[in-house]
mmCIF file of the N, C-alpha and C atoms, coordinates in Angstrom:
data_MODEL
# 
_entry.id   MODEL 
# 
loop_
_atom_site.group_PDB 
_atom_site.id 
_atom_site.type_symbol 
_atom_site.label_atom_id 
_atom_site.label_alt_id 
_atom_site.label_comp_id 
_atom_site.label_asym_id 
_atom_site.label_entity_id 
_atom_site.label_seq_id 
_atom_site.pdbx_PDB_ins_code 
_atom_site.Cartn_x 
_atom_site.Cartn_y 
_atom_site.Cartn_z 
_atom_site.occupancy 
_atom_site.B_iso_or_equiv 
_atom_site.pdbx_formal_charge 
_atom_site.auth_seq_id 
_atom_site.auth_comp_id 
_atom_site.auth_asym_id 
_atom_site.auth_atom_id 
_atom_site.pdbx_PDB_model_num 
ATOM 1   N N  . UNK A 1 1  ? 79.918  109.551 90.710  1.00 0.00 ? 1  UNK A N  1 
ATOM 2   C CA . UNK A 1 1  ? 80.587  109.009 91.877  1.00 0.00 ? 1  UNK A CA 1 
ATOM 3   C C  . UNK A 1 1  ? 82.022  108.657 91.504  1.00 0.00 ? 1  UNK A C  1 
ATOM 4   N N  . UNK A 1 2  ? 82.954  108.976 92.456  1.00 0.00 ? 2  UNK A N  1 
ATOM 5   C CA . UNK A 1 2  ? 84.230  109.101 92.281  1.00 0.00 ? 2  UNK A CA 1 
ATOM 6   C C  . UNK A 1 2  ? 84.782  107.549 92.554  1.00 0.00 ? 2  UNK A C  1 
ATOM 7   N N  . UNK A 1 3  ? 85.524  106.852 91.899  1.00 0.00 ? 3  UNK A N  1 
ATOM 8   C CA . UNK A 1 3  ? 86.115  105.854 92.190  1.00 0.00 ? 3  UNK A CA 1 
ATOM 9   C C  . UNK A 1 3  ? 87.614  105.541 92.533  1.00 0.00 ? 3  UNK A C  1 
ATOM 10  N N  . UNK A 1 4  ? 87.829  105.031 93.594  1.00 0.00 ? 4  UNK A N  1 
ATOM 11  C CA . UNK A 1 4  ? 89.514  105.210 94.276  1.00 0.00 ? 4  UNK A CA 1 
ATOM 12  C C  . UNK A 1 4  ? 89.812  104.068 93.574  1.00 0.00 ? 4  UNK A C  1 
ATOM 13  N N  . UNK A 1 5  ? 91.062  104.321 92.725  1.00 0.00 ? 5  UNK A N  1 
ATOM 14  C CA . UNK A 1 5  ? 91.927  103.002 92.117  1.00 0.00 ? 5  UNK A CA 1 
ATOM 15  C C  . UNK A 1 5  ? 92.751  102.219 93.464  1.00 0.00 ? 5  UNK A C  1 
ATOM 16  N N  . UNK A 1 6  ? 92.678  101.282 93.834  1.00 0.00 ? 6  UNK A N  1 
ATOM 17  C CA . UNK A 1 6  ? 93.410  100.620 94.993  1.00 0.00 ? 6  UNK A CA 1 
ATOM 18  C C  . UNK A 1 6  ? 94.409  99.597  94.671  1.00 0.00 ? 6  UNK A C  1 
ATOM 19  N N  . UNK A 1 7  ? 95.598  99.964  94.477  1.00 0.00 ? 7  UNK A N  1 
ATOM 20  C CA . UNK A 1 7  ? 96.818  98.765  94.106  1.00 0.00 ? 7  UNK A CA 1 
ATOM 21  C C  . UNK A 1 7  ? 96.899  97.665  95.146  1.00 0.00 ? 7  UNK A C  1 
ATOM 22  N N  . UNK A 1 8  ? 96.830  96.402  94.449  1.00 0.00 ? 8  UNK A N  1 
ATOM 23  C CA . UNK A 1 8  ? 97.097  95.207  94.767  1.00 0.00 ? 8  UNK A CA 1 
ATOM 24  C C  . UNK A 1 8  ? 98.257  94.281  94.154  1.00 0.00 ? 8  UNK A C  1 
ATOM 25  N N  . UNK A 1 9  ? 98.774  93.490  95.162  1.00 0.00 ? 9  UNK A N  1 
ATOM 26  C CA . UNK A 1 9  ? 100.333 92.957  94.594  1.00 0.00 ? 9  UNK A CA 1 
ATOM 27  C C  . UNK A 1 9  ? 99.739  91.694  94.210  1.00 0.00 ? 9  UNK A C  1 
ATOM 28  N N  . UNK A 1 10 ? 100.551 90.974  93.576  1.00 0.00 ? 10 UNK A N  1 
ATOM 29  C CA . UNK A 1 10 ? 99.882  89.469  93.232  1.00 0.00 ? 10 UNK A CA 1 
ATOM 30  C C  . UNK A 1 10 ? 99.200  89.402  91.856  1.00 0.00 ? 10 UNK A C  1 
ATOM 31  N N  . UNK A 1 11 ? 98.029  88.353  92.461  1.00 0.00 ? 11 UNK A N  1 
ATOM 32  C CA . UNK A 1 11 ? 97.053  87.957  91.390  1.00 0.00 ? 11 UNK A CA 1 
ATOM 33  C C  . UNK A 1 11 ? 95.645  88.683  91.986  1.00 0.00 ? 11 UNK A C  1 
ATOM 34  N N  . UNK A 1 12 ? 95.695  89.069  92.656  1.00 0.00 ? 12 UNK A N  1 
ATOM 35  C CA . UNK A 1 12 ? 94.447  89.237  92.967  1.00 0.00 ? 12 UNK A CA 1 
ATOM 36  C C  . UNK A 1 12 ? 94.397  89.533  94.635  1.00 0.00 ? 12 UNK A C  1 
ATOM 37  N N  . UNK A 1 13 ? 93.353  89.624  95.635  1.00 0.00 ? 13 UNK A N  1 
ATOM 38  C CA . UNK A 1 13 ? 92.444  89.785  96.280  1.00 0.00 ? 13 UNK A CA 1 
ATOM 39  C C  . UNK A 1 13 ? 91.475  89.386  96.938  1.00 0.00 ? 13 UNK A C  1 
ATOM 40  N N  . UNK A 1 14 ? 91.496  88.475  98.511  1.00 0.00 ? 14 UNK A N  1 
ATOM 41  C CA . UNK A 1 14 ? 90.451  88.378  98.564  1.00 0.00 ? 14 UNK A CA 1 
ATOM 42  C C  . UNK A 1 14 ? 88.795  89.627  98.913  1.00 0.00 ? 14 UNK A C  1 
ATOM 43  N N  . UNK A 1 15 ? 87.508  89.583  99.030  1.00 0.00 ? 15 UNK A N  1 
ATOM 44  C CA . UNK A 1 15 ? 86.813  90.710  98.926  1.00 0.00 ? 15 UNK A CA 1 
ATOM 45  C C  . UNK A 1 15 ? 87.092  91.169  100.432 1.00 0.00 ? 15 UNK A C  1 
ATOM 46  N N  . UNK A 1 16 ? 87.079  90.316  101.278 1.00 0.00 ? 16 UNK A N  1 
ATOM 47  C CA . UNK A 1 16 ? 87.106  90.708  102.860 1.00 0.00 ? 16 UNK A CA 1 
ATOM 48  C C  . UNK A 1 16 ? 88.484  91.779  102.924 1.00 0.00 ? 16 UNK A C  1 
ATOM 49  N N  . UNK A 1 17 ? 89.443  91.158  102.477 1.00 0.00 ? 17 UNK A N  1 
ATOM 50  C CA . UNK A 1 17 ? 91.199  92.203  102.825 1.00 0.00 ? 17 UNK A CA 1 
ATOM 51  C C  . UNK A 1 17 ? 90.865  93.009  101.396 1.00 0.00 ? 17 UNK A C  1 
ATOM 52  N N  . UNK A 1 18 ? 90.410  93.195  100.602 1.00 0.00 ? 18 UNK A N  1 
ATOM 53  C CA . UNK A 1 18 ? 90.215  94.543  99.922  1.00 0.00 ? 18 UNK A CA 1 
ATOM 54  C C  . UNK A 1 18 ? 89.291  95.162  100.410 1.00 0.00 ? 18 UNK A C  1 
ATOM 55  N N  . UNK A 1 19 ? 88.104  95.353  100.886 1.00 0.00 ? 19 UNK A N  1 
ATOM 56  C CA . UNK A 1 19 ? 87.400  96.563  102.032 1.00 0.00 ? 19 UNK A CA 1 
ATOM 57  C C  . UNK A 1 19 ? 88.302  96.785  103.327 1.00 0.00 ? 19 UNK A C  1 
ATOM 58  N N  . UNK A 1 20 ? 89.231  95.989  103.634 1.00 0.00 ? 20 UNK A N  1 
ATOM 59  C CA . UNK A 1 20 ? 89.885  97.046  104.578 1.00 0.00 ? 20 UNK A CA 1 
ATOM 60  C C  . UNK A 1 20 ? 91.190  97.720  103.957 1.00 0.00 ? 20 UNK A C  1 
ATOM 61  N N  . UNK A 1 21 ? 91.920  96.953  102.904 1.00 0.00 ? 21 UNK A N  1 
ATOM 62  C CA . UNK A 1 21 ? 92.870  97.530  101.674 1.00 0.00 ? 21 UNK A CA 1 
ATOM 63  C C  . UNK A 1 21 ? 92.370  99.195  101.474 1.00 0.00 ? 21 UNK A C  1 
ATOM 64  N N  . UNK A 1 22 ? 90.815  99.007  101.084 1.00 0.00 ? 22 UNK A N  1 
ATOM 65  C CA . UNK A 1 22 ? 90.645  99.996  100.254 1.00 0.00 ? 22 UNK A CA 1 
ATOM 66  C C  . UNK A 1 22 ? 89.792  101.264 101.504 1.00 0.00 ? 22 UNK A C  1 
ATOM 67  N N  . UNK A 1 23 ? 90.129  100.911 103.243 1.00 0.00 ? 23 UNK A N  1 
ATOM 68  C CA . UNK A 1 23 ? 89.377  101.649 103.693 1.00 0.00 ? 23 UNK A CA 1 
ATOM 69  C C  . UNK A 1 23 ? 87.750  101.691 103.432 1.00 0.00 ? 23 UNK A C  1 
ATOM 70  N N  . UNK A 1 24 ? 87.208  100.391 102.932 1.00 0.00 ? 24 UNK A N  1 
ATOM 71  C CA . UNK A 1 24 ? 86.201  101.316 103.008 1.00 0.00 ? 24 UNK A CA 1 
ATOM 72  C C  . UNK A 1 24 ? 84.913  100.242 104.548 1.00 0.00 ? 24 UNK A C  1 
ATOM 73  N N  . UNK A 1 25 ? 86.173  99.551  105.509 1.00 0.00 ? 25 UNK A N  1 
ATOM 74  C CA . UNK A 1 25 ? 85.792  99.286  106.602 1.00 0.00 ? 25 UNK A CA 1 
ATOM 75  C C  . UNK A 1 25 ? 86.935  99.045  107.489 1.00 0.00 ? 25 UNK A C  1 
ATOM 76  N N  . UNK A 1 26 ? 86.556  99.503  108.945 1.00 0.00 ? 26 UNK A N  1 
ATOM 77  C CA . UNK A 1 26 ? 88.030  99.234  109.391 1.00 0.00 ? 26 UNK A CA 1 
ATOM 78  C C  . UNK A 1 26 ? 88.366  98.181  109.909 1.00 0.00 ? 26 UNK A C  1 
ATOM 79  N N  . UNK A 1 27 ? 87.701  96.893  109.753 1.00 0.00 ? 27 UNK A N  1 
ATOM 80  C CA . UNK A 1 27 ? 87.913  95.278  110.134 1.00 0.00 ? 27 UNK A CA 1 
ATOM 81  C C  . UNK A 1 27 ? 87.637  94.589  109.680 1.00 0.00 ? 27 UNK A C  1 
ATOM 82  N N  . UNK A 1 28 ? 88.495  93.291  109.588 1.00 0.00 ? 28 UNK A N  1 
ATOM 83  C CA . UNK A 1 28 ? 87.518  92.165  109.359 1.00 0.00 ? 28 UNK A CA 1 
ATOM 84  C C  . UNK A 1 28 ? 86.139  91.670  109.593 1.00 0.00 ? 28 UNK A C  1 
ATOM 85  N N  . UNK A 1 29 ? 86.494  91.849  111.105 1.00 0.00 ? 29 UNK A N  1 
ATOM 86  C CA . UNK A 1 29 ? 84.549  92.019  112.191 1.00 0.00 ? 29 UNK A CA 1 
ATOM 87  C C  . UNK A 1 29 ? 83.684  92.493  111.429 1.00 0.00 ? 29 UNK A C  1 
ATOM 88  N N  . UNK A 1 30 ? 83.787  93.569  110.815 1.00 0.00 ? 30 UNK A N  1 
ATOM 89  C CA . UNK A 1 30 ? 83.043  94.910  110.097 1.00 0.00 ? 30 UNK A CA 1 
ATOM 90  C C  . UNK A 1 30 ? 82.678  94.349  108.376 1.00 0.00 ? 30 UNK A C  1 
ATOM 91  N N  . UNK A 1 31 ? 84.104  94.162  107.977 1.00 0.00 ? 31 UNK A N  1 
ATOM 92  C CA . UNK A 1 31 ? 84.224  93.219  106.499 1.00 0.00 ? 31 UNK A CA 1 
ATOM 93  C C  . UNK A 1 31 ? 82.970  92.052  106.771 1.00 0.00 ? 31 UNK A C  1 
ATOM 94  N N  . UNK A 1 32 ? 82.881  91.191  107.867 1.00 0.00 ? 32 UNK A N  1 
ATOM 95  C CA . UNK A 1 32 ? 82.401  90.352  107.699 1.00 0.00 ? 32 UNK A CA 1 
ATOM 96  C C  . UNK A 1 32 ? 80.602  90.219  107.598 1.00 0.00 ? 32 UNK A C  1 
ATOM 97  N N  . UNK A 1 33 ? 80.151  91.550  108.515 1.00 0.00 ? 33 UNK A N  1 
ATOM 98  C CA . UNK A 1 33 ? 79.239  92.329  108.897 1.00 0.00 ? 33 UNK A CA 1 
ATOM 99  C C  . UNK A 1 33 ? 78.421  92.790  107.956 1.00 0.00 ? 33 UNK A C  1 
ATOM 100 N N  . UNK A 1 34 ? 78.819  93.098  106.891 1.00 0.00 ? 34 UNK A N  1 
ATOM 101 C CA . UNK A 1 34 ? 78.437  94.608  105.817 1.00 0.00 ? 34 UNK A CA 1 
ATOM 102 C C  . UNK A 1 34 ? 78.478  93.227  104.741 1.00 0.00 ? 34 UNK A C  1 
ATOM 103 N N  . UNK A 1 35 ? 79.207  92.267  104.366 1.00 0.00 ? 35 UNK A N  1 
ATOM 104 C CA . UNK A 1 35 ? 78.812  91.386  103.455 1.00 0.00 ? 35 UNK A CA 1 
ATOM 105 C C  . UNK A 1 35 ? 77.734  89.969  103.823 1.00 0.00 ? 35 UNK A C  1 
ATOM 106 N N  . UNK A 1 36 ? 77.356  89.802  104.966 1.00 0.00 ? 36 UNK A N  1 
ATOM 107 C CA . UNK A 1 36 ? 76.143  89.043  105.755 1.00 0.00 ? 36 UNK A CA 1 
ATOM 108 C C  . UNK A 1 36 ? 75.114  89.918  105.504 1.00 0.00 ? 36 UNK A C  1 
ATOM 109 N N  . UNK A 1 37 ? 75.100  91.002  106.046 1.00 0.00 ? 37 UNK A N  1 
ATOM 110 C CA . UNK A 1 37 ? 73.829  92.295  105.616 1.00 0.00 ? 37 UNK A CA 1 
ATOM 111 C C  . UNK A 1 37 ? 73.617  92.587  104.307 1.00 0.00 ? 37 UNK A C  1 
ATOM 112 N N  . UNK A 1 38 ? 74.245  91.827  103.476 1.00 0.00 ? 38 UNK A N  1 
ATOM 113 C CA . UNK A 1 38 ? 74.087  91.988  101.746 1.00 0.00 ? 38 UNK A CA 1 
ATOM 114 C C  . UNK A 1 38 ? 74.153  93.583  101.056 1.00 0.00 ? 38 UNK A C  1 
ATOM 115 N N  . UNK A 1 39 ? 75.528  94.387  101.946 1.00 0.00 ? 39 UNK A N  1 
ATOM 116 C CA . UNK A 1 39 ? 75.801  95.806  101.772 1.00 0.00 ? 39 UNK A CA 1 
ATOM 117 C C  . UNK A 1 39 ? 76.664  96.128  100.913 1.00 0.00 ? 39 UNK A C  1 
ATOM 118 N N  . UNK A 1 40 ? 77.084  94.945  100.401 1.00 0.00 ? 40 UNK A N  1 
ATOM 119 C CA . UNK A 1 40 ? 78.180  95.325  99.469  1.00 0.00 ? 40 UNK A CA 1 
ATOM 120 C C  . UNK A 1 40 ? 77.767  94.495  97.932  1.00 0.00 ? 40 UNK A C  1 
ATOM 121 N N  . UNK A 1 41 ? 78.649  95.468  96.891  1.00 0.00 ? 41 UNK A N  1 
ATOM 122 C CA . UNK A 1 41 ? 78.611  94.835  95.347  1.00 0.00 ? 41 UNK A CA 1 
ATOM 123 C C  . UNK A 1 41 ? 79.654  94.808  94.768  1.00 0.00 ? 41 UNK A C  1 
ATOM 124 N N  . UNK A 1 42 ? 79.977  93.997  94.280  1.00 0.00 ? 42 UNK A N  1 
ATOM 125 C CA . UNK A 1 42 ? 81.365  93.924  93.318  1.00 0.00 ? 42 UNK A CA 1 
ATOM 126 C C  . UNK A 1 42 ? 80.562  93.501  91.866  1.00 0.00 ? 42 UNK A C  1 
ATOM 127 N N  . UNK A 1 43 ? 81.165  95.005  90.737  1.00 0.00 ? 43 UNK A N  1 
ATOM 128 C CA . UNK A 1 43 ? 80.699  94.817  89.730  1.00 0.00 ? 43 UNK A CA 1 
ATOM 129 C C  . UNK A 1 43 ? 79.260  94.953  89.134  1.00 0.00 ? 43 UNK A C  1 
ATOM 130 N N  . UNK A 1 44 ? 78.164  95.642  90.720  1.00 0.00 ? 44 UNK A N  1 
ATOM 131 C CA . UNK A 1 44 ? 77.229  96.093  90.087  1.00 0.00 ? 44 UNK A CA 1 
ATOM 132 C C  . UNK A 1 44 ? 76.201  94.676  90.663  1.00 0.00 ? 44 UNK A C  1 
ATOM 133 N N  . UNK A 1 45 ? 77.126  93.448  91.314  1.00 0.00 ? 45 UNK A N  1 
ATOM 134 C CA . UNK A 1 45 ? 76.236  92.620  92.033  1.00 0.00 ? 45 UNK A CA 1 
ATOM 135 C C  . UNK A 1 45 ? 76.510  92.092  92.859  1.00 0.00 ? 45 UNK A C  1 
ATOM 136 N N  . UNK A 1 46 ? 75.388  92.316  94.301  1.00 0.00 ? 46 UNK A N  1 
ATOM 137 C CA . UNK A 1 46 ? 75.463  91.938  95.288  1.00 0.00 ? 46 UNK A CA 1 
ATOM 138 C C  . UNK A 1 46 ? 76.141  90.811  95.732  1.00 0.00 ? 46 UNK A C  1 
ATOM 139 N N  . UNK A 1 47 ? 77.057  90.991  96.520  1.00 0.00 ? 47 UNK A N  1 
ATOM 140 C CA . UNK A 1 47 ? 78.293  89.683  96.962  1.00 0.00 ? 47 UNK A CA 1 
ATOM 141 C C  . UNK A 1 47 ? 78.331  89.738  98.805  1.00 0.00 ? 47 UNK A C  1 
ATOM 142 N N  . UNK A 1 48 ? 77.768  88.549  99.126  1.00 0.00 ? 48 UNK A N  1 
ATOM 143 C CA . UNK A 1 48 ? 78.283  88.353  100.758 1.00 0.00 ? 48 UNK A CA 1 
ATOM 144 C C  . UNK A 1 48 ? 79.621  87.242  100.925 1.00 0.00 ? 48 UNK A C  1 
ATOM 145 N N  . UNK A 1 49 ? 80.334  86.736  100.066 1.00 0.00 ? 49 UNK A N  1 
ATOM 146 C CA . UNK A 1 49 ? 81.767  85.946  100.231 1.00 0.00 ? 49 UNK A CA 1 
ATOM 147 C C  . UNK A 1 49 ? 82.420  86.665  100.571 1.00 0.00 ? 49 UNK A C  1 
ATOM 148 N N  . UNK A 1 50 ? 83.186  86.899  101.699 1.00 0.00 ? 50 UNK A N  1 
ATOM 149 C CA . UNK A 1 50 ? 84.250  87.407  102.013 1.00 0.00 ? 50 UNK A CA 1 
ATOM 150 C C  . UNK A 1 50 ? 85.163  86.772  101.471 1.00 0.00 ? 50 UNK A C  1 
ATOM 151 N N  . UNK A 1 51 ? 85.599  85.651  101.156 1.00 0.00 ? 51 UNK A N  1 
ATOM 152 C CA . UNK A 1 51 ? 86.592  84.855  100.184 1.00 0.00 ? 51 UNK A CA 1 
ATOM 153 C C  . UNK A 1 51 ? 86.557  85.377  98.723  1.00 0.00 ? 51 UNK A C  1 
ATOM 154 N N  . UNK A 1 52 ? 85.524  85.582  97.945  1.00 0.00 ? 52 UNK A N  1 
ATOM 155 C CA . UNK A 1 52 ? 85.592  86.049  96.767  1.00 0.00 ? 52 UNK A CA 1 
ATOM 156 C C  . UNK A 1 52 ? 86.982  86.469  96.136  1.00 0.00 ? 52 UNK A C  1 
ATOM 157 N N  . UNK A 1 53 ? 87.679  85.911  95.029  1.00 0.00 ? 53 UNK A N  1 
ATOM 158 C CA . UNK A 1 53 ? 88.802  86.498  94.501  1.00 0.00 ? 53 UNK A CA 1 
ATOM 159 C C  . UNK A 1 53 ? 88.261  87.720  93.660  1.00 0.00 ? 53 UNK A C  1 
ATOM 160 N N  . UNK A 1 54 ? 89.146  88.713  93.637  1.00 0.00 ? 54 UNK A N  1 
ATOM 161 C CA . UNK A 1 54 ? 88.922  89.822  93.145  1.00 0.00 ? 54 UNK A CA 1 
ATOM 162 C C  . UNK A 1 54 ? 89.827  90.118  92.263  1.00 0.00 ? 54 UNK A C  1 
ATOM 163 N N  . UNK A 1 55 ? 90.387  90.406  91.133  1.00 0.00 ? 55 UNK A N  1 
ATOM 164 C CA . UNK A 1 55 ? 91.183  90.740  89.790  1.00 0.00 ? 55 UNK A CA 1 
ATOM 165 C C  . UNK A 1 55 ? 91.014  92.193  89.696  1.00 0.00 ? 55 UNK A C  1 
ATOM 166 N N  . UNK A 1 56 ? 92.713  92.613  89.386  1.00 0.00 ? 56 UNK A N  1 
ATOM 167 C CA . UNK A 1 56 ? 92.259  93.834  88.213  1.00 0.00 ? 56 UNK A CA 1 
ATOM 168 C C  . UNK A 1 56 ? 91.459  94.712  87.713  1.00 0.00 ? 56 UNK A C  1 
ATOM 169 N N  . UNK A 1 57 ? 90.630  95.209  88.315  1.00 0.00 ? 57 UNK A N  1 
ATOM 170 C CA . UNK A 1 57 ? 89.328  96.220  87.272  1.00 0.00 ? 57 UNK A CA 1 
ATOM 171 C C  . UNK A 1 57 ? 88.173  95.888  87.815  1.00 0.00 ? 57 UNK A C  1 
ATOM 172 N N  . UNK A 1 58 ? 88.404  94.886  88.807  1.00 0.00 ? 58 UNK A N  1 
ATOM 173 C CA . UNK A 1 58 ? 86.691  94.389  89.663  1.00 0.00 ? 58 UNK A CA 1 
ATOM 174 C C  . UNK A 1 58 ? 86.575  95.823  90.664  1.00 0.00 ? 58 UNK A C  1 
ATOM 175 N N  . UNK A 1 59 ? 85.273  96.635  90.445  1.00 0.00 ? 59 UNK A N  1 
ATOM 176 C CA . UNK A 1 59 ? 85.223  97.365  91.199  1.00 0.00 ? 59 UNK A CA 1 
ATOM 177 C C  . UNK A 1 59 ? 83.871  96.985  92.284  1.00 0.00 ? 59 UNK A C  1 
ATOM 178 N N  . UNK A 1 60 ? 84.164  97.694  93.460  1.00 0.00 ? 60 UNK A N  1 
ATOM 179 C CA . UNK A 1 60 ? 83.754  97.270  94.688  1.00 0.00 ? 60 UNK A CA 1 
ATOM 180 C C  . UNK A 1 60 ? 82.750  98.305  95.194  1.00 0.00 ? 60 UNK A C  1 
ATOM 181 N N  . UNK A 1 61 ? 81.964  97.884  95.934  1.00 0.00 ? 61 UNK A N  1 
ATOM 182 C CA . UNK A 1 61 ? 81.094  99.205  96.505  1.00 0.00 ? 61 UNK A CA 1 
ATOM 183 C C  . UNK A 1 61 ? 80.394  98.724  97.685  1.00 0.00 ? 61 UNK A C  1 
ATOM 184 N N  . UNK A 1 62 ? 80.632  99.890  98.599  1.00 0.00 ? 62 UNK A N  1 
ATOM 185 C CA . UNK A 1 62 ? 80.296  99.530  99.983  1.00 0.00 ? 62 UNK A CA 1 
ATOM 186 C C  . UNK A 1 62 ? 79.266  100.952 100.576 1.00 0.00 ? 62 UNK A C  1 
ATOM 187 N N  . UNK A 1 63 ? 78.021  101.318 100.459 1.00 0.00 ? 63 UNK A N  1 
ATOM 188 C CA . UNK A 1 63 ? 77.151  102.549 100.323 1.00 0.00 ? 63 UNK A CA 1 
ATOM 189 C C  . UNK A 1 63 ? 77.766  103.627 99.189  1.00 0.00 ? 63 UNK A C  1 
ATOM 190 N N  . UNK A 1 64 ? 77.873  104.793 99.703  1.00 0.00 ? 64 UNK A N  1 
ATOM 191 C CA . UNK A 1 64 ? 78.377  105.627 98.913  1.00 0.00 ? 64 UNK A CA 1 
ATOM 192 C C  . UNK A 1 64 ? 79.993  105.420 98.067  1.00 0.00 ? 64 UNK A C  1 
ATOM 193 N N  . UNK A 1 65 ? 80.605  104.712 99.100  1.00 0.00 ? 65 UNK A N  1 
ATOM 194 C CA . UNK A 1 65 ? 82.440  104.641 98.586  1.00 0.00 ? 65 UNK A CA 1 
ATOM 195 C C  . UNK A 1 65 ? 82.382  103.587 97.389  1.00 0.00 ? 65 UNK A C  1 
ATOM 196 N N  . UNK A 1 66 ? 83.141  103.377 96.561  1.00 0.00 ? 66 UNK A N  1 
ATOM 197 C CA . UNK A 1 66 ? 83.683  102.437 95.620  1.00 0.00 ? 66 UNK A CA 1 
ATOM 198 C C  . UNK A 1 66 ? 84.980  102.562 95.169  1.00 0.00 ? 66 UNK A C  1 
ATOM 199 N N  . UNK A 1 67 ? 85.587  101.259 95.320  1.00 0.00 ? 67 UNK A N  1 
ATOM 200 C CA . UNK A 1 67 ? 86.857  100.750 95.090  1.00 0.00 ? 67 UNK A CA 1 
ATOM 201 C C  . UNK A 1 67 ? 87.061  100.214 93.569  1.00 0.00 ? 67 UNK A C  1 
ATOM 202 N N  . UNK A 1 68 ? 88.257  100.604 93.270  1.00 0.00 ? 68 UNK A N  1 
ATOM 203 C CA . UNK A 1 68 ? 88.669  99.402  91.871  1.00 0.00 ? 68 UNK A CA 1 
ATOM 204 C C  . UNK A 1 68 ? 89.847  98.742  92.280  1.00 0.00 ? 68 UNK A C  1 
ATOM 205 N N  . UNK A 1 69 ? 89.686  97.469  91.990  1.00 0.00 ? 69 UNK A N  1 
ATOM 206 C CA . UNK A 1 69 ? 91.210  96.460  92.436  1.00 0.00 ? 69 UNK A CA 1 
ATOM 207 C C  . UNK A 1 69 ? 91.904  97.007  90.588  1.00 0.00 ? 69 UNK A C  1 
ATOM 208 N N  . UNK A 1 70 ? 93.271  97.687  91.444  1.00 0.00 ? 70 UNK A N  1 
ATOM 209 C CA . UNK A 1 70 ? 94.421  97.947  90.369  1.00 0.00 ? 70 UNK A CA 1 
ATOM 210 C C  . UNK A 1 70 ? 95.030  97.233  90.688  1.00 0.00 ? 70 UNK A C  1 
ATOM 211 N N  . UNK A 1 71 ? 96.356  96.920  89.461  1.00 0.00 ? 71 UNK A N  1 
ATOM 212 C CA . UNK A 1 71 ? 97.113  96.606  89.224  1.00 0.00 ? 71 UNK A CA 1 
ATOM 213 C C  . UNK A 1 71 ? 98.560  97.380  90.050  1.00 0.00 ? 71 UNK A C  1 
ATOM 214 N N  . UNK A 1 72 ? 99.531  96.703  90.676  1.00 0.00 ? 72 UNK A N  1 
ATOM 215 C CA . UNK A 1 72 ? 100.618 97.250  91.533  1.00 0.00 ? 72 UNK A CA 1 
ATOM 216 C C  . UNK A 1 72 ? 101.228 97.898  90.201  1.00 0.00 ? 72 UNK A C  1 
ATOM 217 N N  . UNK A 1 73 ? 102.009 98.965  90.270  1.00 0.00 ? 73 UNK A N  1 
ATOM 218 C CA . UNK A 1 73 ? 103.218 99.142  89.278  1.00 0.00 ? 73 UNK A CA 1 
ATOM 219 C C  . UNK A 1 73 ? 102.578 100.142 88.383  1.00 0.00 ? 73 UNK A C  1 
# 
């Protein structure tokens, strides 16, 4: 499975604005939806915080798609 590197400015990420960052939902509504339904993993474990900070190299997965929070630059 192919993983999309997704640049982020800052320190980080919250998990809700990186699934729509990284496309792999097209709302918040939706963001909020898919992590209540316990559909998403960061790192291989199940996460419903949409607040969750996300760093550097935390990769994300939402069914088939997965994200990695990169580094800007």
């Amino acid at each position: 499975m192919a993983i999309d590197d997704v640049p982020v400015s800052g320190e980080g990420i919250k998990l809700g604005q990186f699934l729509k960052l990284a496309n792999l939902v097209e709302s918040g509504g939706e963001a909020k939806q898919v992590l209540a339904d316990g559909l998403v993993q960061v790192n291989g474990e199940p996460e419903d915080r949409r607040g969750r900070h996300l760093v550097a190299g935390d990769v994300v997965q939402f069914g088939t798609a997965s994200a990695r929070v990169g580094a800007e630059g």
